[in-house]
C-alpha positions as CSV (number, residue, x, y, z in Angstrom):
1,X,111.5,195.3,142.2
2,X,110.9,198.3,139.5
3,X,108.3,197.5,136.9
4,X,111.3,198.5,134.6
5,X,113.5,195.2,136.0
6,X,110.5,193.7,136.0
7,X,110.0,194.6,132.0
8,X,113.7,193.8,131.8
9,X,113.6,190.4,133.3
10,X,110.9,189.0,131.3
11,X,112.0,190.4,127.7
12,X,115.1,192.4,127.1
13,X,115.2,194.0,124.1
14,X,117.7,192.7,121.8
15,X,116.7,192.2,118.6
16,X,119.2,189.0,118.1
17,X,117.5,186.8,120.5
18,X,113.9,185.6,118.9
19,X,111.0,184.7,121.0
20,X,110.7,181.4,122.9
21,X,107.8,180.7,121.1
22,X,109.6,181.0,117.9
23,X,112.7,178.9,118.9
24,X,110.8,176.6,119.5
25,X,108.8,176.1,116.8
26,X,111.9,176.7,114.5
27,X,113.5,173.7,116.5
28,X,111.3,171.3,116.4
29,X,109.9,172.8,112.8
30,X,113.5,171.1,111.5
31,X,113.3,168.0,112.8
32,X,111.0,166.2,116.0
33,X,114.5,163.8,116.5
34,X,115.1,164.0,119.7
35,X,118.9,164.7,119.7
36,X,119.5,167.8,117.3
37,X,116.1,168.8,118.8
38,X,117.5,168.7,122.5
39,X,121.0,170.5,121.1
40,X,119.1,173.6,119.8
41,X,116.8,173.9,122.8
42,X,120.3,173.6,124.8
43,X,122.2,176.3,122.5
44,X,118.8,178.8,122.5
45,X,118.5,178.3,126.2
46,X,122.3,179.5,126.6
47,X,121.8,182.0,124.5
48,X,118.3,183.3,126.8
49,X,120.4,182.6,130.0
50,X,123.5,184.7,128.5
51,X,121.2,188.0,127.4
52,X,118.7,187.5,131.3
53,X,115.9,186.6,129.5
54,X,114.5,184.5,132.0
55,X,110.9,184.4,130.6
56,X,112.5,182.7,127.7
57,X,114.5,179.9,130.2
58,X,111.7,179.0,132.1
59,X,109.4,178.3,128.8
60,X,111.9,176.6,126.7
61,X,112.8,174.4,129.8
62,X,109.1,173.7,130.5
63,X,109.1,173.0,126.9
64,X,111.6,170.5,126.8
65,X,111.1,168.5,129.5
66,X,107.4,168.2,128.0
67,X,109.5,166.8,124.7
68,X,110.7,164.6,126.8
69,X,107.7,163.0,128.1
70,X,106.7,163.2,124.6
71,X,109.2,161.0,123.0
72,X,110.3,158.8,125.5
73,X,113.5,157.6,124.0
74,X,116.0,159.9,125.3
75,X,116.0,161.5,129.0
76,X,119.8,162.6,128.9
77,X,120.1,165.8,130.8
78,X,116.4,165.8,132.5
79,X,118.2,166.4,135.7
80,X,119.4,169.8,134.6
81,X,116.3,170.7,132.6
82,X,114.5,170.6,135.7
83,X,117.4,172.6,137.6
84,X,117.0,175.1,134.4
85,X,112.9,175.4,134.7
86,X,112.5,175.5,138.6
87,X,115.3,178.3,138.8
88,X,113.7,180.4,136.4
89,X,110.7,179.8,137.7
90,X,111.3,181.0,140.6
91,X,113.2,183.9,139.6
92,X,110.2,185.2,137.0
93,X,107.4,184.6,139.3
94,X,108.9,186.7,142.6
95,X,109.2,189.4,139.8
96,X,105.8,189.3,138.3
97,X,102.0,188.0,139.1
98,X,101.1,189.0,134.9
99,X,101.2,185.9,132.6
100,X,99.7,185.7,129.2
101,X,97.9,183.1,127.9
102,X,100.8,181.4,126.4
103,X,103.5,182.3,128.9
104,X,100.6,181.0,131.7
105,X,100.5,177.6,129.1
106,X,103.6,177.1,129.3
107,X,104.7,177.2,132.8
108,X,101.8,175.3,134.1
109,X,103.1,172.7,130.7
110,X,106.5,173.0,132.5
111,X,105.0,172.0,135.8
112,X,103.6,169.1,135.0
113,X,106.5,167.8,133.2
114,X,108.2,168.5,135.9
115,X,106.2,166.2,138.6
116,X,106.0,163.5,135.7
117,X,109.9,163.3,135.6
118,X,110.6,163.7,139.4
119,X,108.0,160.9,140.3
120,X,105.4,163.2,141.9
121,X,102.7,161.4,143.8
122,X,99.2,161.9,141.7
123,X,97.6,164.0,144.5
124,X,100.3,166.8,143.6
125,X,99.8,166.2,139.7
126,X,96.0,166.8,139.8
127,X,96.0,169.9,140.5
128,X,98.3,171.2,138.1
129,X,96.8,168.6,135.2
130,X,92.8,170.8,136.2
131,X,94.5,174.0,135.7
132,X,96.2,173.0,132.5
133,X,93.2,171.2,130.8
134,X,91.7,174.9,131.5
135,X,94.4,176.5,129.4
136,X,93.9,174.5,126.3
137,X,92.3,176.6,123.7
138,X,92.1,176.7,120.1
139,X,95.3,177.0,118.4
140,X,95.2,180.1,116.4
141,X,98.6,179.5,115.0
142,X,101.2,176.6,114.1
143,X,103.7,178.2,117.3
144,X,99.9,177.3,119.4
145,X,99.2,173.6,117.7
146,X,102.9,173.0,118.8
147,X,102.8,173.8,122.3
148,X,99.5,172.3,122.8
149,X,100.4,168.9,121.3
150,X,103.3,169.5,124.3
151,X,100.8,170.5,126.5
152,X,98.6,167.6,125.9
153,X,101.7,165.1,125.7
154,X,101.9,165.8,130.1
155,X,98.1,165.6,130.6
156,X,97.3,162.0,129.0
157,X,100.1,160.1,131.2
158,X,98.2,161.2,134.0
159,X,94.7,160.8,132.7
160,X,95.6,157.1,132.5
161,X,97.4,156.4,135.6
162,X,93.9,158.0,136.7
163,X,91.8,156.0,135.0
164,X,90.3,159.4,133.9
165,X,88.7,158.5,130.8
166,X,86.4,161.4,130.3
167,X,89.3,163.7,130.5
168,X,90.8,161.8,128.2
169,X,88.4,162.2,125.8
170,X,87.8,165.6,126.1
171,X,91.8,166.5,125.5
172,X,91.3,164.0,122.6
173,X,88.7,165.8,121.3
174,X,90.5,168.9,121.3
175,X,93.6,168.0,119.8
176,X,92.0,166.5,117.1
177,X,90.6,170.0,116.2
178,X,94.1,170.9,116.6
179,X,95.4,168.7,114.3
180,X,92.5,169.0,111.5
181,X,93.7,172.2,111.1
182,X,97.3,172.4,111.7
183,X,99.1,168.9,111.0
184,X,100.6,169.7,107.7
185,X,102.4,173.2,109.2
186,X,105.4,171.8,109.3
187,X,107.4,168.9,110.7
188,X,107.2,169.1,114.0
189,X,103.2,169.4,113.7
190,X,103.3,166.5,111.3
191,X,105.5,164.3,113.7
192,X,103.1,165.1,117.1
193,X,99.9,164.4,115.6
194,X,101.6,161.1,114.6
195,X,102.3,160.8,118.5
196,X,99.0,162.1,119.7
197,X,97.7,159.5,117.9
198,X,99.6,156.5,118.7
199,X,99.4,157.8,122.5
200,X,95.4,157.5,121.8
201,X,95.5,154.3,120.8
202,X,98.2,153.5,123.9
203,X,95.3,154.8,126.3
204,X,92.4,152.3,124.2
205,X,94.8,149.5,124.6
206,X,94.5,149.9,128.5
207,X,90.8,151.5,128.8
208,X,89.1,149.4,126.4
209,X,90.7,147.1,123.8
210,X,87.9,146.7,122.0
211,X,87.6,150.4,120.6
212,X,91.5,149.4,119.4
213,X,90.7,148.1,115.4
214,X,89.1,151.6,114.4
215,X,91.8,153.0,116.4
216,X,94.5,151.0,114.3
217,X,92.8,152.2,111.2
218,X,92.8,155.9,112.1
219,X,96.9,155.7,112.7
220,X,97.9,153.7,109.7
221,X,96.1,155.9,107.6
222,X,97.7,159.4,109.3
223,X,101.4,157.5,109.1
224,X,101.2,156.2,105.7
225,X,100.5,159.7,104.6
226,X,103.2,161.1,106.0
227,X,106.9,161.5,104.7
228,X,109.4,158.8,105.7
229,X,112.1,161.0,107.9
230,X,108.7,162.1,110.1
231,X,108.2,158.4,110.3
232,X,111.4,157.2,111.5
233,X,111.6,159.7,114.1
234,X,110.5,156.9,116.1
235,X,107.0,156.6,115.1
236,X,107.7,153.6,113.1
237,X,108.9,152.1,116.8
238,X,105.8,153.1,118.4
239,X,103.7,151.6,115.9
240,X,105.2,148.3,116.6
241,X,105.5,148.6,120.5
242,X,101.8,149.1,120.3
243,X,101.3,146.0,118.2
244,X,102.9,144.3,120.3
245,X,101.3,144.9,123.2
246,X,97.9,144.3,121.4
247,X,99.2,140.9,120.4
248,X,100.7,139.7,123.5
249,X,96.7,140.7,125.0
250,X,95.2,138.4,122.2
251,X,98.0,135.9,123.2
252,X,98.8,135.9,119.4
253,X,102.4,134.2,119.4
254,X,102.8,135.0,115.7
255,X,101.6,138.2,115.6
256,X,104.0,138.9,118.8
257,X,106.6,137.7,116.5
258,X,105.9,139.9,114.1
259,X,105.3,142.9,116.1
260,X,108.9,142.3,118.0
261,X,110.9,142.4,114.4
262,X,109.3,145.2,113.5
263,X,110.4,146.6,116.7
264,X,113.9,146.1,116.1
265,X,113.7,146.6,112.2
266,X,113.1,150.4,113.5
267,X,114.9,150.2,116.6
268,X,117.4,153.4,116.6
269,X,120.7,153.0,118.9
270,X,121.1,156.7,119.5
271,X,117.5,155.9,121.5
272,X,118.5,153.7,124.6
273,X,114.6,153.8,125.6
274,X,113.9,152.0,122.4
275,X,116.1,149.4,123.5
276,X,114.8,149.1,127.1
277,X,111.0,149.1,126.0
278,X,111.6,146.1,122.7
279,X,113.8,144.0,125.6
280,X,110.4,144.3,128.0
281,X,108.5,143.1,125.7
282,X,110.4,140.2,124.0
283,X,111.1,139.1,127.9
284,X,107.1,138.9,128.6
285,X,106.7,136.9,125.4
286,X,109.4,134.8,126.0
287,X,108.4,134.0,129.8
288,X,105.1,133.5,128.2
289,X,106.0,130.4,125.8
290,X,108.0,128.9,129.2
291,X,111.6,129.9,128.0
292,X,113.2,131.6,131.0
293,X,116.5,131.6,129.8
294,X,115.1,133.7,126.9
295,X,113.2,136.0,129.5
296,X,116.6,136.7,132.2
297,X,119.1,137.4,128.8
298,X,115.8,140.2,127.8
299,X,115.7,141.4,131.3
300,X,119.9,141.7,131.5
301,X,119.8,143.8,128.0
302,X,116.6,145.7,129.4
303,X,118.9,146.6,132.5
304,X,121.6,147.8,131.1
305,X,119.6,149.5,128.5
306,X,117.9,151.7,131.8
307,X,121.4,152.5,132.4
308,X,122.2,153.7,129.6
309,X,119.3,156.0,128.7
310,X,120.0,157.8,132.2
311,X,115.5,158.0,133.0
312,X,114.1,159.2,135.8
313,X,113.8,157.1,139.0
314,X,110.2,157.2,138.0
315,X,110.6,155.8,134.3
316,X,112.8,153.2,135.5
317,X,110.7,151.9,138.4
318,X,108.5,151.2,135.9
319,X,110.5,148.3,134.2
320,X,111.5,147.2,137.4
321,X,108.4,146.8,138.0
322,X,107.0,145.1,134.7
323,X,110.4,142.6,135.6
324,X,109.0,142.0,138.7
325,X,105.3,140.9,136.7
326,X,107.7,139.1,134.5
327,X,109.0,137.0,137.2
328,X,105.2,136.9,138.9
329,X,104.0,135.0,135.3
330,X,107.0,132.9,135.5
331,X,105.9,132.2,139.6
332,X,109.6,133.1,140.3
333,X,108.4,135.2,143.5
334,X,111.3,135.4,144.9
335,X,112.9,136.9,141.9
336,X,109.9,139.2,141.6
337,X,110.3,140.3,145.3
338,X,114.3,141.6,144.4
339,X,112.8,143.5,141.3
340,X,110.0,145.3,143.1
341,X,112.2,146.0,145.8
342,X,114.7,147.8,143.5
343,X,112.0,149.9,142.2
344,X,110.8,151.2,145.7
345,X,114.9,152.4,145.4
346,X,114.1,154.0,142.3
347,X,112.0,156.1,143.1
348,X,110.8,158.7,145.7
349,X,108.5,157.9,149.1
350,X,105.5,160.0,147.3
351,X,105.5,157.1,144.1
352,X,106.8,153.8,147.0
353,X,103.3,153.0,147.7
354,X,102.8,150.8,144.6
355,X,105.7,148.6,144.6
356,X,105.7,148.7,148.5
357,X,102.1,146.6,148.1
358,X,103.3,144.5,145.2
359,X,106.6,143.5,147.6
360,X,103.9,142.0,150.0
361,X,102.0,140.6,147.9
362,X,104.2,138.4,146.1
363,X,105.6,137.5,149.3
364,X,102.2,136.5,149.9
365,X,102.0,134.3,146.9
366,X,105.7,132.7,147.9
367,X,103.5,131.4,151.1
368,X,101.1,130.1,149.0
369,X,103.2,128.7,146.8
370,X,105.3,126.9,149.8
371,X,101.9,125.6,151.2
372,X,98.7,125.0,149.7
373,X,96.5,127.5,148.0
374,X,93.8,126.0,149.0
375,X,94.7,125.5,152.5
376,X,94.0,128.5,155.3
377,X,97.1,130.4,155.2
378,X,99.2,131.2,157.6
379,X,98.9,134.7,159.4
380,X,102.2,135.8,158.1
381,X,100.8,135.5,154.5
382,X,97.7,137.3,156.1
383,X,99.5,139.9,156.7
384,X,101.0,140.4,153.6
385,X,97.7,140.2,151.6
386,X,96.3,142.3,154.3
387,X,98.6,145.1,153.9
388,X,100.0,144.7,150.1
389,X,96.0,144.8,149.0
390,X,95.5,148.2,151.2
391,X,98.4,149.3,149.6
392,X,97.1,149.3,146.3
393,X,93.6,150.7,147.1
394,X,94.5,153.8,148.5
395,X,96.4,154.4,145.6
396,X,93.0,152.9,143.4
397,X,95.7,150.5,141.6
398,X,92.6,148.4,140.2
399,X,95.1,146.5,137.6
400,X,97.7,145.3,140.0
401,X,99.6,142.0,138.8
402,X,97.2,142.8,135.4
403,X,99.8,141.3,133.2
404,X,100.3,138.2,135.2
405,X,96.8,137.0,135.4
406,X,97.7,133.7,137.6
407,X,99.0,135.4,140.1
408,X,96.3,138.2,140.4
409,X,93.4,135.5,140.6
410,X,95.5,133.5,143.1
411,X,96.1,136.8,145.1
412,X,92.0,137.8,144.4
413,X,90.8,134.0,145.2
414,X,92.9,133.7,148.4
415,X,91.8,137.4,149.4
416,X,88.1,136.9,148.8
417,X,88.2,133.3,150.7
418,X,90.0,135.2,153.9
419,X,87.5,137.9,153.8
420,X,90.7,140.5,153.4
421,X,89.6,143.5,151.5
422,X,86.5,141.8,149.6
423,X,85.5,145.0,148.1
424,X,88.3,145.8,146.7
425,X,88.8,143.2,145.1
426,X,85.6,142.6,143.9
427,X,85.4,146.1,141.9
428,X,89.3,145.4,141.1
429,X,87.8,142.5,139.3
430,X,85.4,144.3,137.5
431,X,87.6,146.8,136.2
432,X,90.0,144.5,135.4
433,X,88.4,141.0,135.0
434,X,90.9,138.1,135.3
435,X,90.2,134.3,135.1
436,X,89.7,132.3,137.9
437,X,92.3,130.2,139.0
438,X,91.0,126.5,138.7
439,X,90.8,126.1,142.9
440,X,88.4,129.5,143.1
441,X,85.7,128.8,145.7
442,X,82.7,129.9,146.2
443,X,83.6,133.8,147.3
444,X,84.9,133.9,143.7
445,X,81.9,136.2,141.9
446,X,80.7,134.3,139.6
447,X,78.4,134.7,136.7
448,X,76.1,131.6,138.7
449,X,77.1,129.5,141.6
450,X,75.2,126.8,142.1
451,X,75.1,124.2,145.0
452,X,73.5,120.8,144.7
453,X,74.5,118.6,147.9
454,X,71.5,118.4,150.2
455,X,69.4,120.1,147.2
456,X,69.4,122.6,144.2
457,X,70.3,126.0,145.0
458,X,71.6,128.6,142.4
459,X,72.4,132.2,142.7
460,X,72.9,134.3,139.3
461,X,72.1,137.2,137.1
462,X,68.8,136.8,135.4
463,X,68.1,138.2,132.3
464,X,65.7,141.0,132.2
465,X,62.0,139.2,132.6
466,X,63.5,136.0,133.3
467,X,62.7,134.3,136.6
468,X,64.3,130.9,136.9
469,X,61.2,129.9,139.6
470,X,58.8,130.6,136.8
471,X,60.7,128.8,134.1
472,X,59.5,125.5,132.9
473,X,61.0,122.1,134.9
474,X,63.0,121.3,131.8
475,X,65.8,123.9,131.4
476,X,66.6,123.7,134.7
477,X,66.6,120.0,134.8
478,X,69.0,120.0,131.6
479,X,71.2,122.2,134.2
480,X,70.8,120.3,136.4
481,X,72.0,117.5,135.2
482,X,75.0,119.2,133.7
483,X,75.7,120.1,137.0
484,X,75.7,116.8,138.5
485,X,78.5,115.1,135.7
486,X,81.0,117.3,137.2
487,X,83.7,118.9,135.4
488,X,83.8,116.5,132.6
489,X,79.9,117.2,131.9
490,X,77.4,114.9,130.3
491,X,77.6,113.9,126.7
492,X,74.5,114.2,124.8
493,X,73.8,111.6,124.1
494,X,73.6,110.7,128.0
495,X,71.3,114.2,128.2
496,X,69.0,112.7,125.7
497,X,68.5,109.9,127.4
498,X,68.3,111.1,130.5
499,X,65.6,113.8,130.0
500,X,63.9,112.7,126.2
501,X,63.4,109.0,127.2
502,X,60.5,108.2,124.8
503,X,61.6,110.2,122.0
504,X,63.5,109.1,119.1
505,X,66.9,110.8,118.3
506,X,65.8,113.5,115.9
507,X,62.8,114.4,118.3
508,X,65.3,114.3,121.3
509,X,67.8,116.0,119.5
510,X,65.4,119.1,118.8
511,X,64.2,118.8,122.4
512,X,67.8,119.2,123.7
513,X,68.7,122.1,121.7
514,X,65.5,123.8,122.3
515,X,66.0,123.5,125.7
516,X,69.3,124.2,126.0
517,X,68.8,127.7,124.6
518,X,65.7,128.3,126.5
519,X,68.2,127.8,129.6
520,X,70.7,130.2,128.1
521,X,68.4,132.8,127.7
522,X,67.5,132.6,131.6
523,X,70.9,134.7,132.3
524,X,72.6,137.8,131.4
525,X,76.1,136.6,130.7
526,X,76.9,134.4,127.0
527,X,78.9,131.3,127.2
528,X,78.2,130.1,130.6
529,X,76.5,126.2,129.3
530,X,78.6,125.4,126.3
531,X,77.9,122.2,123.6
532,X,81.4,120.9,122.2
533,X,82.1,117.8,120.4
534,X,79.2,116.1,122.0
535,X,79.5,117.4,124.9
536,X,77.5,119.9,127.5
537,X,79.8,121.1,129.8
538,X,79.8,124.2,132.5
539,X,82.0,127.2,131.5
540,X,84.5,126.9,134.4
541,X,85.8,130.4,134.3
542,X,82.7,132.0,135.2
543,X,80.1,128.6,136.9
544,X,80.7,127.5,140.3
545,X,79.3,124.4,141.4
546,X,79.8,122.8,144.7
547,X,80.2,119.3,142.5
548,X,83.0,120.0,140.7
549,X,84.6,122.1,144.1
550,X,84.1,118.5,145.2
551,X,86.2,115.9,142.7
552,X,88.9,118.1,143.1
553,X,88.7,118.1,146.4
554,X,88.7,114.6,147.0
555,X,91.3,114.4,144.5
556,X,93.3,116.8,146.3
557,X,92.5,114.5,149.9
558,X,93.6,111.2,147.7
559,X,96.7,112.5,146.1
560,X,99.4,111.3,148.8
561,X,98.1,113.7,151.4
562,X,97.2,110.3,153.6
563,X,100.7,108.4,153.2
564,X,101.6,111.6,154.9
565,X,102.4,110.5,159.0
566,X,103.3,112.2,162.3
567,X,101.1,114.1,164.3
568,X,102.0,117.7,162.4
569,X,99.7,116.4,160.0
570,X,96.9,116.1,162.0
571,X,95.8,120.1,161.6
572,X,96.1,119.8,158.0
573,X,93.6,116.6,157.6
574,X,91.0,118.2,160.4
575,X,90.9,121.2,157.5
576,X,90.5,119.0,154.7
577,X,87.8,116.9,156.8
578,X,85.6,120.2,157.4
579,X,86.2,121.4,154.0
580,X,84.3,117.9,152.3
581,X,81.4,118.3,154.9
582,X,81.6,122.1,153.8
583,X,80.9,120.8,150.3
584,X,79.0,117.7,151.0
585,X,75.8,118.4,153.2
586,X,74.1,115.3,151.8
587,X,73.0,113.4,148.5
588,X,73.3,115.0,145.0
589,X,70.2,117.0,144.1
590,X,67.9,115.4,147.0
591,X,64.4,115.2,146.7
592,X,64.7,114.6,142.6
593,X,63.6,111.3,142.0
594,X,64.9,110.9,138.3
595,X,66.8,107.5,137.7
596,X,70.0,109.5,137.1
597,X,69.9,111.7,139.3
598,X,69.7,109.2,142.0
599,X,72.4,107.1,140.1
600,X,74.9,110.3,140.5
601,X,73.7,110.4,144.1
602,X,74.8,107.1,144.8
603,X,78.4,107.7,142.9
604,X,78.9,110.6,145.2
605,X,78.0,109.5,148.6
606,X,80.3,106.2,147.6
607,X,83.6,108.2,146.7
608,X,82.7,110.1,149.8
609,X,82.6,107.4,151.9
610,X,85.4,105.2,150.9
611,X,87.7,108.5,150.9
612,X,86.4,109.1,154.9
613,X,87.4,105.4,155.6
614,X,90.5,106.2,154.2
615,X,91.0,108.9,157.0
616,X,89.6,107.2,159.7
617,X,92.2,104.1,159.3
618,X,95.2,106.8,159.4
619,X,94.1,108.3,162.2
620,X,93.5,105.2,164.2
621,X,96.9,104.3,162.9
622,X,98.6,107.8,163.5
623,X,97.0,107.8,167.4
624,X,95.2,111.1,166.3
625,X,91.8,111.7,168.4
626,X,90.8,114.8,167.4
627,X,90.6,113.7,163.6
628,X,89.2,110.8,164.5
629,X,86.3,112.0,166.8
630,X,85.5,114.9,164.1
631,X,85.4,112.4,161.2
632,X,83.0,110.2,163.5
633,X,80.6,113.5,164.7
634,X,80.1,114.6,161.3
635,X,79.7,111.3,159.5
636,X,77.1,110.8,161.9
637,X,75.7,114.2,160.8
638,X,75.2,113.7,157.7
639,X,74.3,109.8,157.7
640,X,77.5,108.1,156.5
641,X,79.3,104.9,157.4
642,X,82.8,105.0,158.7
């Protein structure tokens, strides 16, 4: 091609059609609503297409698809918009290799918008995300602050699907500088500093919640300076969404509440996005306060809301997928298998990975659920941990099931006991910390896990300088006996007289709570021995101890599991055998000789005992050997009386 087509195709000269950069600054200059918006960058692309300016179609078609991703309440048309870009994409860069700086912006702007709406995979996105962060410069004009803040609108969605926090920062940084200099331009400016700032707070609400309050404070103060129509261009709905979801993380049902009628005070029907995203949320809070009838009529209206704002595959797998953790927190797994399976329809192979693991993984927990999730499980729901937790490490999905915490620490705890991708999981917890469920075992990392059949043995986190073999007797024998009451704990007054004898109250009093934070201070982590109402009691959520794995075990062994008859049994009551010998490998906290620690001795090997007689009449009843001669080998082991 001539370098004068070449000249022709990127910039006719007619003096009726106005730069790109212009039109679109103009449009959104008027008004950041997303519908007239979308009508003038429709009529100025026409008019581009009409007079061959194809420089101007590929950049106002990057552009909008970027305004788009931006606003996220209206996606009408993104099929074409991406039909518009690539085709004038393709048609400018066979003619020329020479971009300027703003023409290179916006392509690679265009680009990225382009693989967020089509569902790209992240390996594709990267690339493009690098070279774009390397075109973001200072904004020398309001035209420049405008197509940055687009620019910058396609790089955070990425950065925190990535986890990419630095990169977050750094594009933070920069639009800030942006912003400090050109907010006030006009309204288009005005309105995407507003949305670069609610976005920032988005990314603190998943990266680190705690950073959130300042964050709060920052936005507040840039929207109430602002002029109402900027406001109700949806920020006012974005304001709520996020206090929402901050509420529904501090489990804050009023402040939900709140947070979900300001939502639909703002709610704007010409937005079908805004409908989809307040029906989410008002079906999490409602499945959260056990009212499922509430939580299917939110997912129905959600639905049909997807529907109607015609999203990307990629958008809508998204609520499909936050139904599926919908139906996870309600432990409807089989509803949250159909819901995860309609978003691996939703959206291309390249994005399937995700929901492909989440599919086995809840059918994992529907095993568990059927059976015991403390029994072995079967190899079927092996294989479905096996494969749905390799599914989500290779795509470094840290936070699966994050919003429905019992079913991530029931899919962690079973994982961890199997041996089945330990390391993930382990760093997935880290990342993403999640409560124990209350049948964790030992595999479980735990702030301090402590076992104290046969003898005292503790593995934790010291403090810095603190060596529990060098601390003084008493501490430990406060823990000590804490550990050896169970799950209930020890009242003080018990502790008292347990360890403080001789003393009077006020003297034993002082002595307890001396030593009770001299044992504190032995470990890194806060709140792992707690004092309430009278009470010293383990923090369960983060102590193990092999006594309290042990009343619920025999609780579990008592609880009907022995009316139980026929011979199918039989493999079940072997497991639960091995498991108390597991536990139990002799007397409470041998070799102390204290009066109570010998009394909780006693109490132990007693409920161990009569709950072994217990099995050993059923299986002379029930015919079944095998139990029989196991219960007999390791009673002898370990010195008990059938």
């Amino acid at each position: 091609m001539s370098a004068t087509n070449v000249t022709a195709l990127r910039r006719p000269s007619i003096p009726s059609l106005p730069h790109w950069r212009d039109v679109l600054y103009d449009v959104a200059g008027r008004s950041p609503d997303a519908a007239p918006a979308f009508a003038r960058l429709d009529d100025a692309f026409s008019q581009a297409e009409a007079a061959g300016d194809v420089e101007s179609q590929m950049a106002l078609s990057a552009h909008a698809m970027a305004f788009m991703v931006a606003d996220w309440s209206r996606f009408n048309g993104w099929q074409t918009w991406i039909e518009r870009f690539s085709r004038a994409d393709e048609m400018f860069t066979a003619a020329t290799t020479a971009f300027d700086d703003e023409l290179a912006r916006a392509r690679a702007t265009g680009v990225m918008a382009r693989a967020l709406l089509a569902g790209e995979s992240l390996a594709v996105m990267q690339p493009h995300a690098i070279a774009l962060q390397e075109m973001l410069r200072e904004a020398t004009t309001a035209q420049h602050a405008t197509q940055m803040a687009l620019a910058s609108s396609v790089l955070l969605p990425l950065y925190q699907m990535t986890r990419a926090i630095s990169d977050a920062q750094l594009l933070h940084a920069q639009m800030k500088d942006v912003w400090t200099r050109w907010r006030d331009a006009n309204a288009a400016t005005r309105w995407f500093s507003l949305v670069g700032a609610l976005s920032w707070a988005q990314h603190w609400h998943f990266a680190n919640p705690a950073r959130l309050p300042e964050t709060f404070a920052e936005l507040d103060a840039a929207i109430k300076s602002m002029p109402t129509d900027i406001v109700k261009c949806g920020i006012a709905f974005r304001r709520a969404r996020l206090a929402s979801d901050d509420a529904l993380h501090r489990k804050s049902d009023e402040s939900v509440q709140q947070a979900l009628h300001a939502m639909l005070a703002s709610l704007h029907a010409a937005r079908p996005m805004e409908r989809v995203i307040y029906n989410a949320q008002a079906a999490i809070f409602t499945s959260s306060r056990s009212d499922p009838d509430g939580a299917m009529r939110h997912i129905e209206h959600m639905n049909r809301a997807l529907i109607a704002s015609d999203c990307p595959p990629s958008i809508s797998a998204i609520y499909r997928a936050r139904e599926g953790a919908i139906y996870l927190a309600m432990e409807r797994y089989d509803f949250a298998v159909q819901a995860f399976e309609a978003a691996i329809s939703s959206v291309p192979d390249s994005q399937s990975a995700v929901p492909i693991g989440y599919v086995s993984l809840t059918r994992a927990l529907e095993s568990l659920q059927q059976g015991d999730f403390q029994g072995s499980v079967s190899l079927q729901c092996a294989k479905n941990l096996r494969e749905g937790l390799a599914a989500v490490r290779r795509t470094s999905t840290h936070g699966f099931f994050f919003s429905a915490r019992k079913a991530r620490a029931a899919i962690c705890a079973t994982a961890l006991r199997e041996q089945i991708e330990p390391e993930f999981v382990r760093e997935a917890l880290k990342l993403v910390p999640t409560p124990p469920p209350p049948w964790a075992d030992e595999y479980w990392p735990w702030a301090i896990s402590v076992r104290s059949f046969g003898g005292f043995r503790m593995q934790a986190t010291l403090a810095e300088g603190q060596r529990a073999d060098k601390a003084t007797s008493r501490p430990l024998l406060l823990l000590k006996l804490i550990v050896a009451h169970g799950e209930k704990g020890v009242s003080v007054a018990i502790a008292m007289d347990a360890l403080w004898p001789e003393q009077d109250g006020d003297q034993a009093e002082h002595a307890l709570t001396v030593t009770l934070q001299r044992l504190r201070k032995l470990f890194t982590e806060e709140d792992l021995i707690l004092r309430h109402d009278g009470w010293l009691m383990l923090n369960a959520e983060k102590v193990w101890t092999d006594v309290r794995a042990l009343e619920m075990h025999l609780a579990a062994m008592s609880s009907g599991l022995i009316e139980r008859t026929g011979s199918a049994d039989e493999a079940r009551l072997l497991q639960l055998v091995r498991r108390l010998f597991d536990l139990y490998r002799g007397d409470c906290l041998q070799g102390i000789d204290e009066p109570w620690a010998t009394d909780r001795a006693s109490q132990y090997r007693t409920r161990v005992s009569n709950t072994l007689r217990q099995y050993a009449s059923l299986a002379r009843r029930m015919e079944q050997v095998l139990l029989l001669e196991t219960l007999n080998s390791l009673a002898t082991e370990n010195d008990i009386l059938l």
